[in-house]
N, C-alpha and C positions, 0 to 999 in steps of 0.2 A: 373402749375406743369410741372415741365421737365419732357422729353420722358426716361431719366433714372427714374426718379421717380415715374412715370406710369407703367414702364415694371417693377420695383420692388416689386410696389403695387400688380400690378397683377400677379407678383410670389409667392408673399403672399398669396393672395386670391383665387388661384391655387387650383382646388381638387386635392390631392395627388395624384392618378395616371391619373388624365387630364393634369399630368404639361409636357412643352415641354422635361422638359428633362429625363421624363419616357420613351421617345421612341429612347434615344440614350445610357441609362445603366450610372452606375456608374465610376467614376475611377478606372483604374485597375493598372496602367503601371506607370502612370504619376503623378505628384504631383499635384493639384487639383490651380487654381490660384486665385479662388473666392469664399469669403464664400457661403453659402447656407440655406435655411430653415431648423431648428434642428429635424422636426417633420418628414419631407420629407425624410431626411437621415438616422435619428430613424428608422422607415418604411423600407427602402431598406434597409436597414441591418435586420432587424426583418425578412423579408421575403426570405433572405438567409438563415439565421440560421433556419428556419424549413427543410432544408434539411439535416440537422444533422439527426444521428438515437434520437431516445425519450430513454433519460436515465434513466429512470423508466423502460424501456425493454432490457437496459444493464446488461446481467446478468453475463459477464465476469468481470467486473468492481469491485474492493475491495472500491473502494469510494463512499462515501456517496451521495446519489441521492435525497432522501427527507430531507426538514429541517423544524420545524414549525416555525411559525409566528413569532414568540418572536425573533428567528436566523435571518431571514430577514431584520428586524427592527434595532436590533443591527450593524449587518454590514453594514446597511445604515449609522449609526450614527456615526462608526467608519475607516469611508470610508480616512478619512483625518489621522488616526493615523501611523506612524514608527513607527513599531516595537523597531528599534534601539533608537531610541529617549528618551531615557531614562528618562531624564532631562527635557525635555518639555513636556512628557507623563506618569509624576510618577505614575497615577493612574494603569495606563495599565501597566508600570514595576512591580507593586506589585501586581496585578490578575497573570501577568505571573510566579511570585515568589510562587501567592498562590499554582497555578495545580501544579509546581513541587515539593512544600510540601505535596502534595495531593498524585502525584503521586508516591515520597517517600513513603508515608503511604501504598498505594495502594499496590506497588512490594515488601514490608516487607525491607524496605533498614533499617539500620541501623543505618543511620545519617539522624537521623528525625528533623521536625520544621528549623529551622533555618539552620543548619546543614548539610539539601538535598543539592547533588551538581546535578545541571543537566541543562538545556536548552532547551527553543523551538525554531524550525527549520521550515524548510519550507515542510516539508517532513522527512518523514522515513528513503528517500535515504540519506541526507542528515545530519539526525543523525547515519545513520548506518557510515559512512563516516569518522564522529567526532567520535566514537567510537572504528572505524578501527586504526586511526592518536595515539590514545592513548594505546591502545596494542602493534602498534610499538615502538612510543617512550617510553614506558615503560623497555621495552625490548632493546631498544639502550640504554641505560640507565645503565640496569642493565650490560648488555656484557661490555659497556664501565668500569663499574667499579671494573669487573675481569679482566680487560685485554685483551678480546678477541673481532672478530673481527664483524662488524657488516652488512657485503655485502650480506648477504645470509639469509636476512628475508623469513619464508614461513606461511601462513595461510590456516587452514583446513577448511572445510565447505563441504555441503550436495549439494544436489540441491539448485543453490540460482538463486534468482533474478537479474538482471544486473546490477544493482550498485554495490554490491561486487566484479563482474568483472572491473567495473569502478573503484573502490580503487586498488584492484590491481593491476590494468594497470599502473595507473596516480602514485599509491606511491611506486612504483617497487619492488612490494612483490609477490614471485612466490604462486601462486594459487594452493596449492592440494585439488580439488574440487572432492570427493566421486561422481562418476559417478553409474547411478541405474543401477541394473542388474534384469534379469528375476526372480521375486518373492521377491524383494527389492531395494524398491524406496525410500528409504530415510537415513540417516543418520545413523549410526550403531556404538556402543561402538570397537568393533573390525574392523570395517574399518578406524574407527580415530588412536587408536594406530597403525596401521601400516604407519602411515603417522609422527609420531612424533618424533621431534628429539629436540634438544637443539637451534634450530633456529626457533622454530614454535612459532609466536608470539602471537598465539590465535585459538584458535576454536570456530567456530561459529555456532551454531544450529538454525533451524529455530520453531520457532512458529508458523507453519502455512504455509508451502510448498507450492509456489505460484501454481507449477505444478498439486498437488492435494488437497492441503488443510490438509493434514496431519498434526498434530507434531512432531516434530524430538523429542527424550529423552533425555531433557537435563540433567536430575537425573543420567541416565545409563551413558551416558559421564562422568559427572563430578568425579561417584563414580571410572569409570574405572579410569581417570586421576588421582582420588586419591591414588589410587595404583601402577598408574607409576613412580608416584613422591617417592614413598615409596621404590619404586624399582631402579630408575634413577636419584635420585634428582634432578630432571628437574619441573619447577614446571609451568603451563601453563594456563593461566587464560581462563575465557570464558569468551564473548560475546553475549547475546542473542539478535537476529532479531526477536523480538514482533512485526514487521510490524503490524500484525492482531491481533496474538494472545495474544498481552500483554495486550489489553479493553476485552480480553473474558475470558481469563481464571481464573482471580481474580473472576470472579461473575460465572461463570458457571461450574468450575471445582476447586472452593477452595482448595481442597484437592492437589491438581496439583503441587508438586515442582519445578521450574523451574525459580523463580525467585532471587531476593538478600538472600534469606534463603537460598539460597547455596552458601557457603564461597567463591568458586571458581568463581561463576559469579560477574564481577567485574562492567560490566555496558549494559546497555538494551537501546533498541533502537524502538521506536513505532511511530505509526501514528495516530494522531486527529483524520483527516479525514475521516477514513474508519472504524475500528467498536469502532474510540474514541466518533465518529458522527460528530463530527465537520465540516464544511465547506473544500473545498478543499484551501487547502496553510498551513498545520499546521505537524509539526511532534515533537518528543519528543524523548531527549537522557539525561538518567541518568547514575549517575558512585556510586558506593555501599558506598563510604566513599572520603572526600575529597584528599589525598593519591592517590589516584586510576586513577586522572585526573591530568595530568602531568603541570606541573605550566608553562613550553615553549608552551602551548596551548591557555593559558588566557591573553589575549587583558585589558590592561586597557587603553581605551581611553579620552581623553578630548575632547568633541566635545559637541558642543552648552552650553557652560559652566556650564557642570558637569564633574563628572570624573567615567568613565559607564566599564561596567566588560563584557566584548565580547568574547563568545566561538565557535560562528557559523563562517560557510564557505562566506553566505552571510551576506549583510549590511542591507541595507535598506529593508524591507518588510514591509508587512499591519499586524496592529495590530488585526484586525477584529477578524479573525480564534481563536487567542486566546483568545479574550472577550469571542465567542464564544464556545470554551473549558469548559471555567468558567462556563460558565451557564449552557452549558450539567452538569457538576460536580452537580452545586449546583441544577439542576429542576431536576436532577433523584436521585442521591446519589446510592449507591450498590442495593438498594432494586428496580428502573427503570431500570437498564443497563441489571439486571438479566432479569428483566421483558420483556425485550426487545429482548435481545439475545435468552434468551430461547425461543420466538417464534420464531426466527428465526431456531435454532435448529429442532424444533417441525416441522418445515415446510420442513425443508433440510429430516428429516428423510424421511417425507410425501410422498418430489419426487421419495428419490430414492426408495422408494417401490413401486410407482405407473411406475415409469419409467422402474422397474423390468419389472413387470408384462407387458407390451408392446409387449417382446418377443427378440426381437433383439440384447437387451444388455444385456453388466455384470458389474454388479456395481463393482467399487473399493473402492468406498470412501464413507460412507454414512450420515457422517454429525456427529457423535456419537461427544458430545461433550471431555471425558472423551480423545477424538484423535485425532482434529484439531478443525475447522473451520465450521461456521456452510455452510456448501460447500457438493457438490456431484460430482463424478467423472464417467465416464463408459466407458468401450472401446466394440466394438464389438464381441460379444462372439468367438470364432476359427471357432468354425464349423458351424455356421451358412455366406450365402453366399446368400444377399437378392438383389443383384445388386445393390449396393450405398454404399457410403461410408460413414462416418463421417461429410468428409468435404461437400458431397453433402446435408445430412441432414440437418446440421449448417445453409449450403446457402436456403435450402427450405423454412426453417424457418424466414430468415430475410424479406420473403414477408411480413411477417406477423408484420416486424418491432420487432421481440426478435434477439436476439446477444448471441445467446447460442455456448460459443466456443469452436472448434476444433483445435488440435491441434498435433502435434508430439513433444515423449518425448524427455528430451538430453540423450547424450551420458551415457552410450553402450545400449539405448532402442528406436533410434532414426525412428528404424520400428513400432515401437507400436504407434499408433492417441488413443488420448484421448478425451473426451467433457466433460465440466464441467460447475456446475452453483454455482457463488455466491448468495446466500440467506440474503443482507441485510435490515438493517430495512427501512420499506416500500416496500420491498418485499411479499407481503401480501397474506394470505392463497388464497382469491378469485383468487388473478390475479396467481399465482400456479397453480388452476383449469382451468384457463383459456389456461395458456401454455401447459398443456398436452393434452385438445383438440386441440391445437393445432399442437402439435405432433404426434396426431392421424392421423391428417388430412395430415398433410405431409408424414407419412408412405404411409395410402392407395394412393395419389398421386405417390407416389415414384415407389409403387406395380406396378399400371396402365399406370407407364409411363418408361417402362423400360429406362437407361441408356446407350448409345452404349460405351461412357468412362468415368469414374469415375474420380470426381475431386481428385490432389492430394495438397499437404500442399500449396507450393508452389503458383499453379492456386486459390485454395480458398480464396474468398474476406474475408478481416474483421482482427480479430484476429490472430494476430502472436504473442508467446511467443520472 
């Protein structure tokens, strides 16, 4: 045996951290020039990744953290599929055709079975984006075919998320973004009409206000808008960002108008991953009737010899997340998701009554499903003055490994800190109980160890809006 084939033997036979090269670290900088043991390198890697926080004590996070077995399995097995692959992956083209027949049924659209126009995406952001692209062109469209002129696109919206700033930016449409004011944080039928003119190519309301978890009214909008049209013939379609609230409110708020039952919403935008439950990479954009999605959007491509129908921003992705879609759809159906969320609900109320009771704070948000998200919000009451802040609380807490976050609101409330906690599933009553001993504990902590300066948004680790 050669002395290479010796020291490779006995690289093999190496206990994982007896091997020489435990004591000089991984690549960092450099391209690596030799292969290595798969188990040895599995291992350093495994033992980085515990220095992530534990996403089960993510409580900032809309994504989905627990998945069962069955999800696991799946995405092992669809670990090889394109998304885009139409043609070599027909099975997986038509699970993805099924949710968005599904998800047709689900949002009351109108162009049911066969019919549904819509897409899955990689994300929310993502579909929120392809639904942004189509309110413009819709509206170049129409100006072009009055005559008039089409440089001065503008888009209304409440508090949003940053990819709406990112379409924005990237498709040169000015942003009248409803900034919150003291005693109203969120979207309002009389602060959209003062933004409206004959160039507004959409209004956008959220489902689900990342800021507090709230609802925007998209009922009260639409009806206002129906009346400005009556009054302006200007006529302005919506857009709804179901980020969250388009898997909740079908099952926990039926009653809840907000979807393609209102003529005016023309197309919705959601996310798998977070209360669709799905796996993280998956998001969902429907448009109410095929009309509504402008035909300069739809890709027909030839590729791997078929001839495939492309409405996304990307190409290639995994097909996994949407197997996985399928199979939330088909292991729970309406009478699980309810099942589901409404604990979640039950649990959101839970905190913020217990989190009342504390002393310190004032709830804003309390989870009510019937007004956002199963979510709770609190800022510091005024006149209480306990030496800490917010953001000191947040940081006491991540001893403890939770991510309970702090934060400052936007514009014009950017003095107000808030904290908030997402309540999704596998968020479970126990570990609730658990957190607000924990909160206790960090209080009396905080009592006994006064502060000489309090952290501000800025200095505080973790969470940033």
């Amino acid at each position: 045996m050669s002395t290479d084939d010796k020291k490779m033997k006995a690289n093999i036979n190496d206990e994982i951290y007896g091997r020489a090269e435990s004591s000089s670290g991984l690549p960092k900088n450099n391209f690596p020039s030799s292969e290595d043991n798969p188990r040895a390198i599995y291992t350093a890697i495994h033992d980085e990744l515990m220095l992530d926080g534990n996403s089960r004590q993510n409580l900032a996070t809309f994504c989905q953290t627990w998945e069962e077995p069955e999800v696991h399995k799946l995405m092992d097995e669809c670990i090889d599929k394109n998304m885009v692959d139409k043609d070599e992956y027909p099975q997986t083209a038509e699970i993805e055709a099924r949710c968005i027949r599904m998800l047709a049924d689900l949002w009351n659209s109108p162009a049911t079975g066969e019919h549904a126009v819509g897409t899955s995406t990689t994300g929310s952001s993502e579909a929120a984006m392809l639904g942004g692209m189509a309110m413009k062109r819709r509206w170049e469209a129409k100006r072009k075919a009055e005559g008039k002129p089409i440089d001065k696109p503008n888009m209304i919206s409440g508090p949003v998320q940053v990819c709406w700033h990112k379409f924005t930016r990237y498709w040169d449409v000015e942003h009248r973004e409803i900034p919150m004011e003291n005693g109203r944080l969120l979207m309002t039928p009389e602060e959209v009409l003062k933004r409206c003119d004959e160039n507004t190519i959409g209004v956008v309301p959220t489902l689900g206000v990342t800021f507090t978890g709230q609802f925007e009214p998209v009922k009260a909008v639409s009806d206002a808008l129906d009346k400005f049209q009556e009054e302006t013939g200007i006529d302005i379609p919506i857009h709804v960002d179901g980020a969250s609230g388009g898997f909740l409110a079908p099952f926990c708020a039926p009653e809840l108008e907000w979807d393609f039952r209102l003529q005016r919403v023309k197309s919705i935008n959601s996310s798998g991953h977070k209360f669709g439950l799905s796996p993280l990479g998956v998001g969902w954009a429907l448009w109410r009737e095929p009309q509504d999605l402008p035909e300069d959007l739809v890709f027909w491509v030839n590729y791997l010899g078929g001839n495939m129908c492309d409405i996304a921003l990307n190409f290639s992705r995994p097909g996994g997340q949407v197997v996985c879609q399928y199979y939330n759809f088909l292991r729970l159906g309406r009478e699980g998701y309810t099942k589901i969320h409404g604990a979640c609900y039950e649990t959101a109320q839970f905190l913020a009554a217990e989190i009342e009771k504390l002393g310190p704070f004032e709830i804003i948000f309390n989870g009510q499903k019937n007004n956002g998200i199963p979510a709770l919000c609190w800022k510091m009451k005024d006149e209480v003055d306990d030496g800490f802040s917010l953001f000191d609380f947040a940081d006491r807490l991540r001893t403890r490994g939770w991510q309970v976050p702090a934060y400052s609101l936007p514009a014009n409330c950017q003095d107000q800190a808030i904290q908030r906690i997402l309540v999704r599933h596998g968020v479970s009553r126990d570990l609730a109980v658990l957190l607000l001993k924990d909160m206790e504990a960090a209080l009396a902590y905080l009592a006994k160890h006064p502060l000489q300066k309090l952290l501000t948004s800025e200095e505080a680790s973790g969470f940033h809006h």
